[in-house]
Structure formats: structure tokens, C-alpha cells
N, C-alpha and C positions, 0 to 999 in steps of 0.2 A: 190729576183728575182729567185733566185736555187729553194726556197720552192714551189714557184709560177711556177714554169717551163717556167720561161718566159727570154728574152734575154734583157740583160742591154743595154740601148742606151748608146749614147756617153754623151750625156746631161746628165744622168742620174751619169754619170762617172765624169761629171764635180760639181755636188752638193756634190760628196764626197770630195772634195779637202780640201784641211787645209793649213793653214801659218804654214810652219816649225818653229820647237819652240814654239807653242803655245800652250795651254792648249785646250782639244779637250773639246767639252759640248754633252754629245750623246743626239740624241731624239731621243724621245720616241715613238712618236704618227707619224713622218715622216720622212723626207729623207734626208732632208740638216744637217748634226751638226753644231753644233756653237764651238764661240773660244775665250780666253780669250788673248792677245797679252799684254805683257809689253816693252815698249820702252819708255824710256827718262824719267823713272821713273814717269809714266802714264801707265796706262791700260785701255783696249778698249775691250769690248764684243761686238761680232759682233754673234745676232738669226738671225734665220730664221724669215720674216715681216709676217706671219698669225699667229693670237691670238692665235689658237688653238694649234699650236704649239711652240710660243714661252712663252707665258706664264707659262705654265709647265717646260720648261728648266728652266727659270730665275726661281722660286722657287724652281724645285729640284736640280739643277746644279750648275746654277749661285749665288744663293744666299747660299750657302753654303759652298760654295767657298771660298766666299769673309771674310761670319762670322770667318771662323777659323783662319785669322790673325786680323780681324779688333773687337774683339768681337759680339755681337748676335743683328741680325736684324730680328726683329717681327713685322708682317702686320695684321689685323684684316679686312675682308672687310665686312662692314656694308650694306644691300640690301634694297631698299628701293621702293615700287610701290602706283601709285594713286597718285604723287608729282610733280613736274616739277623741273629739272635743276637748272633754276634760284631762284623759288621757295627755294630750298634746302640754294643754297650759301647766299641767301639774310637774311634766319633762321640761317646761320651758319657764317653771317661774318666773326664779331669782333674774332669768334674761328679762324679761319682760318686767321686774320689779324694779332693773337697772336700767333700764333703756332710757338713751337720750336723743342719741344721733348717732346711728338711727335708730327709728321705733321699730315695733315689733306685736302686728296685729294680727293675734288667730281669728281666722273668719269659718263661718261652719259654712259648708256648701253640701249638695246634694248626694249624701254617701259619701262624701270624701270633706277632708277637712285644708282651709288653706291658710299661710302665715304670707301675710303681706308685709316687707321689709323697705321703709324708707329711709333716706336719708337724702341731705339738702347739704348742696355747696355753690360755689361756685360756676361748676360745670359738671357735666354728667360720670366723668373720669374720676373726680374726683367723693362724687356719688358711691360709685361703684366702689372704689376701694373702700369706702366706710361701711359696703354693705357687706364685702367679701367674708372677714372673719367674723361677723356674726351669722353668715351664713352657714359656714363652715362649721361652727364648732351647733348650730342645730341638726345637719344632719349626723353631725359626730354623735349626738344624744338618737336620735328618732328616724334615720336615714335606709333603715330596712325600708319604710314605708313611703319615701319619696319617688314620683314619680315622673316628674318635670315641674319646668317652672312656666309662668305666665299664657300662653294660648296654648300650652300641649295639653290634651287630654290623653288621660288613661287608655283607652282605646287605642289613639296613635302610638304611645308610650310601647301598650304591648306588642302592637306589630311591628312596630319596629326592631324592637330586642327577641321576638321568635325565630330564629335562624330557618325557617326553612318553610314550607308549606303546609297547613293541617286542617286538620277537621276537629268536631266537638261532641261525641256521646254525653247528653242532659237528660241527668234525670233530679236535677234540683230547681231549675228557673223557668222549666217551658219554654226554651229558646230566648230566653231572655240575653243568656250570656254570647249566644252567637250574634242574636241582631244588632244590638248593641257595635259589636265588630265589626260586623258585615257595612255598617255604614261608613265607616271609615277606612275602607280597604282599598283601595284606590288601585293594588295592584294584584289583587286574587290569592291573596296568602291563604287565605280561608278558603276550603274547598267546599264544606257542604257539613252538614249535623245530622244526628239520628238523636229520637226524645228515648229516654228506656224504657225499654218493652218486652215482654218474655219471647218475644219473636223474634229479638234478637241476642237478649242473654237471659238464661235460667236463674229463675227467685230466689231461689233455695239454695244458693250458692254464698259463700261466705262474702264479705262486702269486700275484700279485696282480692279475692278471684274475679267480682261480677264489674269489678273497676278496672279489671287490667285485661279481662276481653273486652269491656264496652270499647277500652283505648284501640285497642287490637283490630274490632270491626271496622272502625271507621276511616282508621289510616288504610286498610287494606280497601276498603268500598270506595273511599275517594283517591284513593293511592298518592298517599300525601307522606310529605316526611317525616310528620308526626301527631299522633294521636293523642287528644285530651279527653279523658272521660270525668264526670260529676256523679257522683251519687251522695247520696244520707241516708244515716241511722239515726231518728231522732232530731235532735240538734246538732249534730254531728257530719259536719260535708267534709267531704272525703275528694281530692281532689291529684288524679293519676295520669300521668305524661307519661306516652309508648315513645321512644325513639328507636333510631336504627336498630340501637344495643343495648339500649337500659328503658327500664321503666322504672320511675320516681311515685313517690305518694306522700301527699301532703295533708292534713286534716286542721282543721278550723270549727270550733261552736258557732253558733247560729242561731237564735230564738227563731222558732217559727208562728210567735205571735205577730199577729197584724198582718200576714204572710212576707212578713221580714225576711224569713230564708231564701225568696223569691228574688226580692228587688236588692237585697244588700248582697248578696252571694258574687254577682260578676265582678263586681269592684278587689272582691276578699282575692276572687281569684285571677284576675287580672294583677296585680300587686306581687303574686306569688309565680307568676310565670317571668314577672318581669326580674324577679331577683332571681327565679333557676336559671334563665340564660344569658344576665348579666357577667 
């Protein structure tokens, strides 16, 4: 607040409070610390309730904490998009029915689903080997659909595995699925997008003729190395990569309830670019 020139409220005076004797956990990213409490031979971590900030403490605070008497706890989070929830646990039962060491927890996250993989030893090496084959034999089940593990986001995932530069003809998200990109582009892969419009490709043209000019346009308007276009039929996305020498077309269902086809759509197709240039 001094940096800021600004005046501390009293609420703001009551988020710094602590239980005396407790172990303080600072954040990082916000306002409240957390705290580690031993009483009756039990201990109690009390974060702050938003992910964004309490997830960071418990990995950098919290869980390091704890390792140095209990020896070494290692988490792998596996990312996964274009899957379902249930989908996932139903491929992953019997793993999940048997799990000891280590566990094996699907978490739902935003359009994409995640399995978080611990195991406890010793030391982190030997973490790691216990987490390895059960990592392995989950993507051996569900690994079309993997996209990286722990801080990668999909977005990175795809640009990274695009070999080359391009642009995006959308006529499913409204630019959803370029800006989404565009914010993690750090080095211009992404040249630029057009929304579909009969001014630039004709209606009345069968959906994969109007998919493989949309591609066509845009790599030549931005003169990029490759062109991705989006369209639907229905529930139906249709999803068409121009390269130097081939054009590819992929399609995916969709409900367009809730405008689902809007906000799930980049993730479907982000997933699917990353396995055509894997």
C-alpha cells in the first residue's frame, strides 16, 4: 500500500492477522498469508480459498514444509483437452481403484481435464520413478488427448508443435480461437485471422470446398505457411489445415447449447493441431 500511495483499510488490516505460534506461509501473488497450526499433535494449514493464490503457497510454502520432516512429496500434473471428465475416470478406473503409491487424481478444469499424479519417498528421484510407469501406461490408454504436464498450457502446447507460421479463417468462435493464441505468442507465429463472411468465401458452396478456401485466403492474405480454417454444420465443426502441399480436414460434434460450440471449440481444436504436427 506505501508503494502504491494508497491507505490500508481496516479489512485490509484484518487479512494480515496470524494465529500466534503458528507457522506464517507468505503469498506471493496476494494479500491474506496462510498458516501452519500444530495442536494435539495435528496440524492444520489454513490458504487463502482462490486458486490462484492458494495453489502457489501449497507448492511453494506449504509443501516444503511439510517434506523436510516427512521426506519428499512429488506431483506431476498431466493436461489433457478434447476428453470428458467422466470419459477420463472410466479409461482410468481399475488405475485409480488400485492406486497406492502413487495416487492418481482427476481434476476437472476449464475445458480441459487434469490427472494429478503423486507419489512420496524419500527424495524427489525416487518420486519420479514411482510416478513414471503409471504415467506411461495413462497415456498409453488416453494420450491422443495429452497436451503437457504441469504449467504448459494448450495454447503454448500448440505453438510450439505448429512448424511454421499462420493465420486462422473462424467461422465457429468469433475469434475466440485466435485470441486465446494470440496471447501466448511471444514470437509471432500467428499472423492475423478473418471471421467467415461471403466476402470472402461463397455460402452456397459445399462445407469442404468453403473450408479449404477459407484455409487458402488467409495463408495467402497473411502469407503465412499455413492456413487454418473453422467452420459448422449444425453440431458439426469442421476443422481444415492448408499447407505448402496438402490440405488436411478434421471434424468433431459440438452441442451448440449454452453456446458451448463457441467456448469449447479452441481447446477441440487446439488438441488436434497438436497431434497433426506431432
Amino acid at each position: 500500500f506505501k508503494e502504491q500511495k494508497q491507505a490500508m483499510s481496516e479489512n485490509n488490516k484484518q487479512q494480515a492477522l496470524v494465529i500466534e505460534g503458528s507457522t506464517v506461509l507468505p503469498n506471493r501473488v496476494g494479500m491474506a498469508p496462510g498458516m501452519l497450526v500444530e495442536q494435539d499433535g495435528k496440524r492444520i494449514a489454513l490458504m487463502p480459498g482462490p486458486p490462484k493464490e492458494m495453489n502457489p503457497m501449497a507448492e511453494e510454502e506449504l509443501l516444503p514444509l511439510l517434506m523436510q520432516e516427512n521426506g519428499t512429496i512429488f506431483s506431476e500434473q498431466l493436461k489433457f483437452a478434447g476428453i470428458g471428465e467422466s470419459r477420463v475416470e472410466t479409461e482410468l478406473l481399475d488405475l485409480i481403484d488400485n492406486q497406492s503409491n502413487p495416487t492418481i487424481e482427476p481434476l476437472a478444469g476449464s475445458h480441459e481435464v487434469k490427472i494429478r499424479v503423486t507419489a512420496s519417498g524419500p527424495d524427489e528421484a525416487t518420486c519420479k520413478s514411482l510416478i513414471k510407469p503409471i504415467r506411461t501406461e495413462i497415456l498409453n490408454r488416453i494420450g491422443d488427448y495429452y497436451f503437457g504436464s504441469d504449467e504448459t498450457t494448450i495454447e503454448q502446447a500448440t505453438l510450439e508443435k505448429v512448424p511454421g507460421t499462420f493465420a486462422i479463417y473462424d467461422g465457429v468462435t468469433s475469434g475466440e480461437v485466435y485470441s486465446k493464441l494470440k496471447e501466448d505468442d511471444k514470437v509471432d507465429k500467428l499472423r492475423g485471422m478473418l471471421v467467415d463472411d461471403v466476402i470472402f468465401v461463397e455460402q452456397d458452396l459445399d462445407i469442404k470446398t468453403r473450408l479449404k478456401s477459407g484455409a487458402e485466403q488467409v495463408r495467402k492474405l497473411y502469407q503465412t505457411d499455413i492456413g487454418v480454417a473453422l467452420l459448422h454444420e449444425e453440431d458439426e465443426v469442421y476443422l481444415g489445415v492448408r499447407t505448402e502441399d496438402d490440405f488436411k480436414i478434421e471434424a468433431f460434434t459440438m452441442t451448440q447449447k449454452r453456446n458451448l460450440i463457441k467456448h469449447r471449440t479452441p481447446n477441440y481444436v487446439y488438441i488436434r493441431l497438436i497431434n497433426m504436427f506431432s
